[in-house]
N, C-alpha and C positions, 0 to 999 in steps of 0.2 A: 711408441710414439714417434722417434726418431725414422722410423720406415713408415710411417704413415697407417700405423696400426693400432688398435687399442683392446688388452684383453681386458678383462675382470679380474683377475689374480697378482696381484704383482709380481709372483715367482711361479716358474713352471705353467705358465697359462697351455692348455688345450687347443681355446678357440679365440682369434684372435679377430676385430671387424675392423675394418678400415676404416677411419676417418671417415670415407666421403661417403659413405655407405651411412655411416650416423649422421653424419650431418643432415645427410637426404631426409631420411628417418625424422630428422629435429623440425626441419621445414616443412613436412608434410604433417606432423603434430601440431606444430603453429598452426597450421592454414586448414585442419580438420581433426579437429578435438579428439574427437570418437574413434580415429586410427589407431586398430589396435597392435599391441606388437606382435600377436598371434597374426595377424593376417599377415603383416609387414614381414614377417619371417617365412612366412609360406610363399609372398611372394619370390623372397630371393631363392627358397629352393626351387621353386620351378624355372628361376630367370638359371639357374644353374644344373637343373636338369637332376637334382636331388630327393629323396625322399624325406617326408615331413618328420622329421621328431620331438615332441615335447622337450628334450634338453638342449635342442637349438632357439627354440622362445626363451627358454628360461636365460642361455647365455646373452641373446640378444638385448633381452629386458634388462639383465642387472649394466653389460656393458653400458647398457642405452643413459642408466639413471647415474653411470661414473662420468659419463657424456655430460651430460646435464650437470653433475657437478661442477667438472669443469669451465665448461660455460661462465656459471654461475660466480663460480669463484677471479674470475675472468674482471665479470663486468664489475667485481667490487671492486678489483683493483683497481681499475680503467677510473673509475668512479672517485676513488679516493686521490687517485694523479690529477685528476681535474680540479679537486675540492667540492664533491658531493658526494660528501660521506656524512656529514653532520644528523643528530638524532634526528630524528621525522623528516630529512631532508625532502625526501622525495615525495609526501603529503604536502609539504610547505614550499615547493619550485617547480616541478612538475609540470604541472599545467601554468604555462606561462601568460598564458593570456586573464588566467584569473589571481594570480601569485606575483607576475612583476609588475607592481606598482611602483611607480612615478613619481616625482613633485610635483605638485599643482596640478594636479590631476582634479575635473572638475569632481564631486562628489557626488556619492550614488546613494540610494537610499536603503541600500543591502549592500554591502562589498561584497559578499561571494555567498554562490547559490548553490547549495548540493542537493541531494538524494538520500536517501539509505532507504533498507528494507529487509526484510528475510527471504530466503529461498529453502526448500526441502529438498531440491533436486540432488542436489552435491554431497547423497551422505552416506557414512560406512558403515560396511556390518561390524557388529562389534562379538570380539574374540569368546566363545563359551565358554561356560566353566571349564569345563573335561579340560582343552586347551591351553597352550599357553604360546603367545606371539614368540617367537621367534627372532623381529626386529622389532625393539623398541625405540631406535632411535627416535632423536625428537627434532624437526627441523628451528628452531626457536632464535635465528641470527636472520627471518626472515623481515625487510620492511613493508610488506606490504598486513602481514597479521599480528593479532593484537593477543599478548598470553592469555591464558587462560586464569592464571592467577588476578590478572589488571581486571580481566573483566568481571569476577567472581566479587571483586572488592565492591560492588556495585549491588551485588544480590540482595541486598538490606536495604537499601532504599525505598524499597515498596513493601508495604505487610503483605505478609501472605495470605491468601485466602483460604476458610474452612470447607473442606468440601468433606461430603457423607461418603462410607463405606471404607473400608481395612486398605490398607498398600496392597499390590501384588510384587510379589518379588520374582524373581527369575531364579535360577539355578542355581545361580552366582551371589545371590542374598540381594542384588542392588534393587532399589522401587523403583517400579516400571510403571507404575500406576499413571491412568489420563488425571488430568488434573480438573477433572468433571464429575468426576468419582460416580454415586449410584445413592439410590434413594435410601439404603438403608443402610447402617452399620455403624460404629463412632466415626468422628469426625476428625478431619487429619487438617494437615499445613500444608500448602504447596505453595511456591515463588508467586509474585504478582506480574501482569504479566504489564504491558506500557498502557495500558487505558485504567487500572487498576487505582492510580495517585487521584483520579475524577472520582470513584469510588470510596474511596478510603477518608478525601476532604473535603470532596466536593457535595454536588446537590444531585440527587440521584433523577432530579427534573429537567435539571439543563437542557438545554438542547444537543450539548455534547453526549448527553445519556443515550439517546435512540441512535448515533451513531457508534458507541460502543457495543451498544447490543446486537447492530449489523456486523462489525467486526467481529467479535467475538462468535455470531453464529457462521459466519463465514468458515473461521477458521480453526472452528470446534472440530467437526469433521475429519481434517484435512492434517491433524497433528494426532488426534488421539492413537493412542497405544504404537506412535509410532516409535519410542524410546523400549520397546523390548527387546527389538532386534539390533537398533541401531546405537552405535558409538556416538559418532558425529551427525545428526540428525540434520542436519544443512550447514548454509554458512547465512551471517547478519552481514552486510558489505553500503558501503557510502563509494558514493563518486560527487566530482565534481559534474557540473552542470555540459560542460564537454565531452560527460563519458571516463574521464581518468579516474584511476582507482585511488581513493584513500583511503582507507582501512576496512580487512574482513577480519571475521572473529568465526568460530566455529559455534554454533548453538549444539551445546552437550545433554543431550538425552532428556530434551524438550521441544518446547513449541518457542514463540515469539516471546520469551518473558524480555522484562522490562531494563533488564541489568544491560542486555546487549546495544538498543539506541541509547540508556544511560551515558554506555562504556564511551559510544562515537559522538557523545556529546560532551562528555567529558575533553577527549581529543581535539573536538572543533574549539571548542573554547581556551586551550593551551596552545594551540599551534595557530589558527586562523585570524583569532579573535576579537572585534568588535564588527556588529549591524552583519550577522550571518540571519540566512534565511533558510532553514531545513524544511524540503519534502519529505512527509510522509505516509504511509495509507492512513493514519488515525492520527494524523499531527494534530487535531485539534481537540484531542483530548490529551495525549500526549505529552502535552504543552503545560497543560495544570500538572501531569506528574513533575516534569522537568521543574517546575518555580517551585514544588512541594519538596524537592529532593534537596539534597546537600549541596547542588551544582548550583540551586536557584539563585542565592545572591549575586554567584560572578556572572550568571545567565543574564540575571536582570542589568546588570551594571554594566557586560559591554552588549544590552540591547539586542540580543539573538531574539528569534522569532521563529515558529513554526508554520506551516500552511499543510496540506490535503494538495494530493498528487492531481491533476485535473482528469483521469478518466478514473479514478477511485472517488476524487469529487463529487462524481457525478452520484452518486451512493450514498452522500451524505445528506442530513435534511437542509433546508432549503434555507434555515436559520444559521446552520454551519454554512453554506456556501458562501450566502452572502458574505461571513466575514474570515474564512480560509482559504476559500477557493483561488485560486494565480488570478482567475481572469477579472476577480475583482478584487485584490488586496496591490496596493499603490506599490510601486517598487519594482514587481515581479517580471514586469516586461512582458514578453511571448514565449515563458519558459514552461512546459506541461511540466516539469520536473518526474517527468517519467522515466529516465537515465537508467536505473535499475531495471526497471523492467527489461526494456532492450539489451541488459547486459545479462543478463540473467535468461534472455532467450536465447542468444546465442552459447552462456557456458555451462547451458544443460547438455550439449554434448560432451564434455568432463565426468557425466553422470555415468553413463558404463567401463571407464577405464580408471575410475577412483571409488566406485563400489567396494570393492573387494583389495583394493592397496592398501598397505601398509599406513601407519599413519604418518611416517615421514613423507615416504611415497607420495601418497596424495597432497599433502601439502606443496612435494616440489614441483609435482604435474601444475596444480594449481596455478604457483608462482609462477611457472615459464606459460600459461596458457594467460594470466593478466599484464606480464611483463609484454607479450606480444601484442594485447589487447589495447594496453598501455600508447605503446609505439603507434598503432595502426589510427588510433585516438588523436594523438597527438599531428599526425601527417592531414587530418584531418579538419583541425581547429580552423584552419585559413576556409576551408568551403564552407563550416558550419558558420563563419560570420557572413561570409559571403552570400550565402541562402538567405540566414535571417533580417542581413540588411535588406534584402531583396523584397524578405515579404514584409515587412515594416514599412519600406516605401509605398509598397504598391497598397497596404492598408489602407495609409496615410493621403495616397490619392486618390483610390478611390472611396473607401469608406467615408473620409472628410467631405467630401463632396455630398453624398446620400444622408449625410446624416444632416449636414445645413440646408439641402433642400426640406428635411423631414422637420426639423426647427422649425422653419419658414411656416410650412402648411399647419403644422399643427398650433405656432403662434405660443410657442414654449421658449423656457431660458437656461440656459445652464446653473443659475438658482433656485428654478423650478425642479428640475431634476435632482438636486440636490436635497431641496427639503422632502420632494416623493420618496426618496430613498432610505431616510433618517426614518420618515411615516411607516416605511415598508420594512422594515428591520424592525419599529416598535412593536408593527403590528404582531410579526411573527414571533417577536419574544414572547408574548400574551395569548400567543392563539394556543388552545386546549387547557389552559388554566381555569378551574375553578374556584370560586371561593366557597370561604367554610358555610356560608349560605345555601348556596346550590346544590351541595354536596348534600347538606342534612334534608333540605328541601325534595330533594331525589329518595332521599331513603325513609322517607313519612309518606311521599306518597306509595312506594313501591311497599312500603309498611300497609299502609291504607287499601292498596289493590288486591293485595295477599290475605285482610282481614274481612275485606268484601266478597271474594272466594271463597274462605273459609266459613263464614255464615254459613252459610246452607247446607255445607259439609256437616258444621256442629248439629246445624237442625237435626236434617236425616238422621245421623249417628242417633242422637237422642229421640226421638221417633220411633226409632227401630227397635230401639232398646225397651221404651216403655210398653211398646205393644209386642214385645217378642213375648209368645209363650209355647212352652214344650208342646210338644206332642202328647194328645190326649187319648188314650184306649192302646196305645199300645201293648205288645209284648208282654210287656214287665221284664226281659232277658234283660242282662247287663251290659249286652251288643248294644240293644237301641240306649239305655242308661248313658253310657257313655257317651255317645253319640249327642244325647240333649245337653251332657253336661260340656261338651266341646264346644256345641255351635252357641249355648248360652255367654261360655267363657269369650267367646270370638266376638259376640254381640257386646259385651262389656269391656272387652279393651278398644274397640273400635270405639265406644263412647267415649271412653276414658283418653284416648290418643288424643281424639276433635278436640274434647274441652282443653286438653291440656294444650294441646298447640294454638288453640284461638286465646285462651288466658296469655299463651306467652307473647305471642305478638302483639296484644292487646297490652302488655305493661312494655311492652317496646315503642307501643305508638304514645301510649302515655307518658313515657320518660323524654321522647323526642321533641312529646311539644310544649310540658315543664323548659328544655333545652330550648327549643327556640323561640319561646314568648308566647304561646298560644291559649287563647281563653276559648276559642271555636273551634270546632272540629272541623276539618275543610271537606267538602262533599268533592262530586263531581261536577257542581256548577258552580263553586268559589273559583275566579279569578286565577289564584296562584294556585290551584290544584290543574285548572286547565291549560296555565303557562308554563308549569314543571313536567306536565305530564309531555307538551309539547318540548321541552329540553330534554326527557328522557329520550325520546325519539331521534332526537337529532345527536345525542351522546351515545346510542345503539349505532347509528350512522358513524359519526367519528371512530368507534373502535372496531367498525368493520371494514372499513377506510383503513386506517391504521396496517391491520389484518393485510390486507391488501399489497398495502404498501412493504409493508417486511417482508412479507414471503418474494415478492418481483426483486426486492433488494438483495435477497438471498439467492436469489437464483442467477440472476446477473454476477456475484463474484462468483457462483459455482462455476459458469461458463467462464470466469476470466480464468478459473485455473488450468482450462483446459490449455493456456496456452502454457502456464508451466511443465505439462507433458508432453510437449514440442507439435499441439495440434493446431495452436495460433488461433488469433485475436478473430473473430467476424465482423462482418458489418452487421449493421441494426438492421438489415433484413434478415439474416440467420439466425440473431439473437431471439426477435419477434416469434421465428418459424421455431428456436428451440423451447421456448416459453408455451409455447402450445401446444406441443408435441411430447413434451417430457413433465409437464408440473400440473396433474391434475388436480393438484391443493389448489393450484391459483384461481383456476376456472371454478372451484366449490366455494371460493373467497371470492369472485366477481357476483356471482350466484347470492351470496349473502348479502352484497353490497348492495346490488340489485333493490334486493327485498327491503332492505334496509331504508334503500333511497327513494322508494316507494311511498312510505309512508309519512316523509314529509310531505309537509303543508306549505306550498306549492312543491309535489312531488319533484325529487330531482333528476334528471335525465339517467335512462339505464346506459351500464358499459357493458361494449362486447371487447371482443379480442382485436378488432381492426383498432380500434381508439386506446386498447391497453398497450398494443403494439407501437403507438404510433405516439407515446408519449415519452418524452425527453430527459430523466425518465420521472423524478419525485419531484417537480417543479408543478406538476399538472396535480397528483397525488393533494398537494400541501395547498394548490390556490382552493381545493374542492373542500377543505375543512369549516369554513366559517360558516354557519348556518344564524348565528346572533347579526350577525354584521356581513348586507348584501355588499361586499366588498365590487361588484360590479360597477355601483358608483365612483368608487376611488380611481383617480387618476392614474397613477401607478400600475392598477391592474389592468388597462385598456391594450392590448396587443400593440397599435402603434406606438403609443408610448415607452412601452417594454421595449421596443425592439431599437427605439430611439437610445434608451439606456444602455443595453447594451452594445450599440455601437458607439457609444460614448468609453465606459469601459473600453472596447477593445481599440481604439485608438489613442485613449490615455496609458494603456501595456505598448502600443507600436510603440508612441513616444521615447515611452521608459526604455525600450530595446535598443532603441536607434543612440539614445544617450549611452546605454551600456556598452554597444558596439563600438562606437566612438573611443572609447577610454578601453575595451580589450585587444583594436586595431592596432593601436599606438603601443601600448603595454609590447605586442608579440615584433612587430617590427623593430622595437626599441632592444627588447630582448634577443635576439636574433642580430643584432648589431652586436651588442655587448659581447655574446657567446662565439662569433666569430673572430674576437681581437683574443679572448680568451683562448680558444683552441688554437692559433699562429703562437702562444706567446706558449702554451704547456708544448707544441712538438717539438718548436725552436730548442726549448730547454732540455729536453728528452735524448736530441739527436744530436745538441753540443754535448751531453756528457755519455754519449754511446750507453744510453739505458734501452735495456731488456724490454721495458714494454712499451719503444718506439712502436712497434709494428703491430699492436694489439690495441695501444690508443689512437694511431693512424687509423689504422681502419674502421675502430668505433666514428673516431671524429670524421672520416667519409661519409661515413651514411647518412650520420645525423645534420652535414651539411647538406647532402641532395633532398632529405627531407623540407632544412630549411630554405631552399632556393625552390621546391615547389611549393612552401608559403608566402614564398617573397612575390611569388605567380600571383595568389589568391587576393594578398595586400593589396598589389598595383591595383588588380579587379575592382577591387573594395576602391581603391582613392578614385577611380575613372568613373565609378557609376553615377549618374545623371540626379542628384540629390544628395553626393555624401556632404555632409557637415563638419565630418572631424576636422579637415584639416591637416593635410599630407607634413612631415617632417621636413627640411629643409635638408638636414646634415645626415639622413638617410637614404638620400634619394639612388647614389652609387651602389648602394647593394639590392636596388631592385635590378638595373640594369646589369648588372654580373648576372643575376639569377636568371633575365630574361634569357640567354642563351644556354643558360643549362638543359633549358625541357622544351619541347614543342609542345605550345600550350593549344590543346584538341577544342579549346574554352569549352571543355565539359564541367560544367558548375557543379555537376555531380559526383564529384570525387567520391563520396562513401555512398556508393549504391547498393543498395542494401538486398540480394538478389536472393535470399531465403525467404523461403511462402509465407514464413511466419513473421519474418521483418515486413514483409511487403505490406501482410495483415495487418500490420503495428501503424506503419505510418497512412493505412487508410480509415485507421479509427483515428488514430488522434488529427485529421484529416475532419473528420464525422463530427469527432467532439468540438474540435473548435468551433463549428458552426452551430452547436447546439445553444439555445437563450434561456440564460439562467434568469 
């Protein structure tokens, strides 16, 4: 170390690397995930005119990971000299713009917005029987992961479910088993997984129901039998609403079960805690696990809340959106809470260099590839306000304009809209419900159609029977004998079958109308036989509709996952073109619908693939269900009005953003005050007592002030723009003018340019979605 060298051995080292040779190494890890050290080592033999050998990776990699320790052990110190070492510090300061709150600070109606979600990308093979690891270490002094033990204490929270067919075990004895099991065999127990607390208390008709069953087939697929091979089968990971990481936990030799957003709920509520707003793919069932679980009192009491990610939203029925979806629940501002995704597209290149790691290993790749993520997040926070305040303005001017000219013409109030909206939520709590009327009404007359067909069956059978006679002059051989006695026995069970199945549903239609008051037999020209027969028709319609609707739901997450295989997001023209091209279930489900939609009275228009394509996506699905009630009269269902609404929404979220900006501006510039008197007052003390880690907290506190003096750049931005509200500090104004001569500001607003196809992909959909009218 002292010559600027570093082996792997503490005594007798071989091979020894230079510092700057890892360091480089460290930087080009940071800055490209999937750098492996197999290439990284070939490089330097060719830059040195050497031939390649496996025990020069090998020394590279382990020096590379004593590198990184050190590092590591570095910044704790650095960390602890400052005083941010406290437990969850860094979940609880981190992100300043959402952690340094203020006094009289105006009040918001979420204090702080996160994410969570699972990934499958990040996972390892786990060690065979035959074998046996070699390193066990355990990285477990880490803040950004949560044990395994914390999160297991969680596992009971939810029942588990029975599913059919034996365990399979592995070689190793452990259950490998999907947790979908097979149709046949005893019945086992498996974890529940976070939609599971809806099942277990809830009403299996909710409207949260049909969006657990889209989840759940989603992600049936996409997990099963993956725990045979693998140890760590992904990670569960939360950030805040800027992208900063607050806690990942490893999912062990499962899918999405419920223990893991349990575990980061548990967390939000200890460290965060009151008026949190969690995104999640199923937050809206979710939500009933959470108030069902052990956490529910202190959930309910400091007011935490869930909502549906907005382009997972989009996925959800149209009864959930209304009241999970961001762009309609009060509060949420312009935030998609889609944070995970974006993180998680970028640290699937982690996916080929912690496959096959150790599981210390991979945990510390991990830690240095979020710690970096961390940083690059955080240099960032100043353009993400910057942008948002931007487009909140420009909403707010233009949208506000279009929407009081669209008041004006249409001669509507913001009362009005209010009570269409309560109407339109009632509606769709009630739409597909039956009563026990309808229901039995349905199955007397489909009782009644089936004994009307049967009639003549019974005749003929009996018909046939009494006029069947053998063969006369025959043989007399035992050939033809037989033969009469065959086709006689065939003629008498065919009788025997008729009567017996007309008697039975003949004491079915009589038990049903005992059950529903009935002194008459309803014909085909009674009234309620021709108005049920017409409900059956329209209920053949609704479940081929339904049909419809689940398979495009299912197929729309299949396409999302392709972005977790680093193939990225499309737009809704690629989606349209994959839906036609790969799902010929969907077009035999148009096909039924068709048929289906045919037979009402007034027929309903046929779909093809231009209008299946071309629909946003289960808002059109869900207006097409009511067949009782021509909902084309309702005000609420008239496209200007709709569009009036939401533009109402989406200028009531600018509002809320531009409020929330206001109070993150002031929080980061205030912050960034404070940390600067901070950092003069730790080096002052450092270098009056000639301590050792002057020169390692110097130049931590370097960096982290040119970070902060290019958000002192973004603040100024933010106070000059033509509409800000907040309200510039007075006794901060010196440290923008320090900052302004540190950086030549290029006034590129686009600091985090996000230059991967599959980022690019990301913000032209959530681009798509926001425009899309729920």
């Amino acid at each position: 170390m002292r010559h600027g060298f570093l082996a792997k051995s503490p005594s007798k080292p071989t091979i020894a690397i230079s510092l700057k040779t890892l360091e480089l190494l460290y930087r080009l890890r940071q800055r490209k995930a999937s750098y492996s050290i197999e290439a990284f080592t070939k490089v330097l033999c060719d830059y040195y005119q050497m031939p390649y050998r496996r025990h020069l990776r090998e020394a590279v990699g382990d020096t590379f990971e004593l590198y990184l320790r050190i590092i590591r052990r570095v910044e704790q110190v650095v960390h602890t000299t400052l005083g941010w070492d406290g437990a969850d510090w860094r979940p609880k300061n981190a992100c300043r713009a959402c952690c340094y709150v203020l006094e009289n600070e105006p009040p918001l109606r979420f204090s702080r917005l996160y994410a969570m979600d699972g990934n499958n990308s990040l996972k390892r093979m786990a060690t065979t029987a035959d074998r046996t690891a070699a390193d066990t270490r355990v990285l477990d002094d880490s803040t950004y992961f949560l044990s395994r033990q914390f999160v297991d204490s969680y596992a009971k929270e939810v029942q588990g479910r029975d599913v059919k067919g034996p365990a399979v075990r592995n070689r190793g004895g452990e259950d490998i088993s999907d947790d979908e099991g097979n149709a046949e065999g005893p019945s086992r127990i498996v974890e529940g997984d976070p939609t599971d607390g809806l099942r277990q208390y809830g009403d299996s008709a909710a409207p949260d129901a049909q969006c657990v069953d889209n989840w759940k087939s989603a992600a049936k697929e996409e997990t099963k039998r993956m725990w045979s091979i693998f140890d760590e089968s992904g990670i569960f990971a939360s950030a805040c609403r800027h992208g900063l990481i607050l806690w990942i936990m490893d999912m062990v030799k499962s899918g999405e079960l419920a223990k893991y957003p349990l575990a980061t709920v548990a967390k939000v509520l200890e460290n965060i805690g009151q008026d949190t707003l969690g995104g999640y793919d199923i937050g809206c069932a979710f939500l009933s696990t959470v108030q069902r679980s052990s956490l529910g009192p202190t959930f309910q009491e400091k007011n935490g809340h869930f909502c549906v990610c907005a382009f997972h939203g989009y996925s959800h029925c149209h009864t959930c959106q209304m009241q999970f979806h961001p762009n309609n629940l009060a509060g949420a501002g312009l935030e998609d809470l889609e944070t995970m995704e974006r993180i998680f597209s970028a640290s699937n290149q982690l996916a080929s260099v912690t496959r096959y790691a150790s599981p210390y290993r991979r945990r510390l790749f991990m830690e240095a590839y979020f710690r970096q993520w961390d940083e690059d997040k955080t240099l960032n926070i100043g353009t993400f306000i910057l942008n948002n305040y931007r487009q909140a303005l420009e909403i707010l001017q233009h949208d506000g304009e279009v929407l009081r000219e669209a008041m004006e013409s249409l001669g509507i109030t913001f009362a009005d809209m209010d009570r269409w909206e309560h109407e339109e939520l009632s509606f769709f709590a009630r739409l597909g419900d039956e009563d026990d009327y309808d229901i039995h009404a349905v199955v007397y007359v489909e009782l009644l159609q089936e004994l009307r067909d049967l009639e003549p069956k019974r005749s003929q059978a009996n018909t046939r029977f009494l006029h069947y006679t053998p063969s006369v002059g025959g043989s007399g051989t035992s050939a033809s004998y037989c033969k009469d006695l065959a086709a006689t026995r065939r003629v008498e069970s065919e009788r025997r079958h008729a009567n017996e199945q007309y008697e039975r549903v003949s004491l079915e239609v009589c038990a049903l109308e005992v059950e529903m008051g009935l002194t008459v037999r309803w014909t085909p020209l009674t009234p309620q036989y021709m108005a049920t027969l017409k409900y059956i028709k329209e209920r053949k319609y609704h479940r081929t509709l339904g049909k419809l609707q689940k398979l495009v739901t299912q197929r729309l997450f299949e396409l999302h996952k392709l972005n977790v295989a680093q193939t990225g997001y499309k737009m809704r023209t690629h989606i349209a073109k994959s839906l036609q091209t790969r799902c010929k279930t969907i077009q035999r489900a148009v096909k039924a619908y068709n048929a289906a939609a045919a037979m009402l009275n007034p027929p309903r228009p046929a779909l093809d693939w231009s209008r299946v394509a071309s629909f946003s996506f289960l808002e059109e699905f869900t207006l097409l269900q009511d067949t009782r009630n021509d909902i084309r009269d309702k005000e609420w269902s008239k496209p200007a009005i709709r569009e009036a609404m939401k533009l109402r929404h989406r200028l009531a979220r600018a509002q809320e953003e531009l409020d929330r900006l206001n109070v993150e501006v002031r929080r980061l510039h205030t912050a960034i005050r404070d940390e600067t008197l901070l950092f003069d007052s730790v080096l002052t003390r450092l270098e009056r007592h000639n301590n050792a880690l002057f020169g390692a907290t110097s130049e931590f506190i370097t960096r982290r002030k040119r970070i902060n003096n290019y958000l002192l750049i973004r603040i100024q931005q933010v106070y000059t723009l033509d509409g800000f509200t907040g309200g510039q500090p007075e006794d901060l104004d010196g440290l923008i003018v320090m900052a302004g001569n540190a950086f030549e500001d290029d006034n590129d607003s686009d600091g985090d340019v996000l230059e991967d196809e599959e980022q690019e992909n990301m913000d032209g959909l959530v681009q798509f979605l926001s425009e899309l009218a729920l």
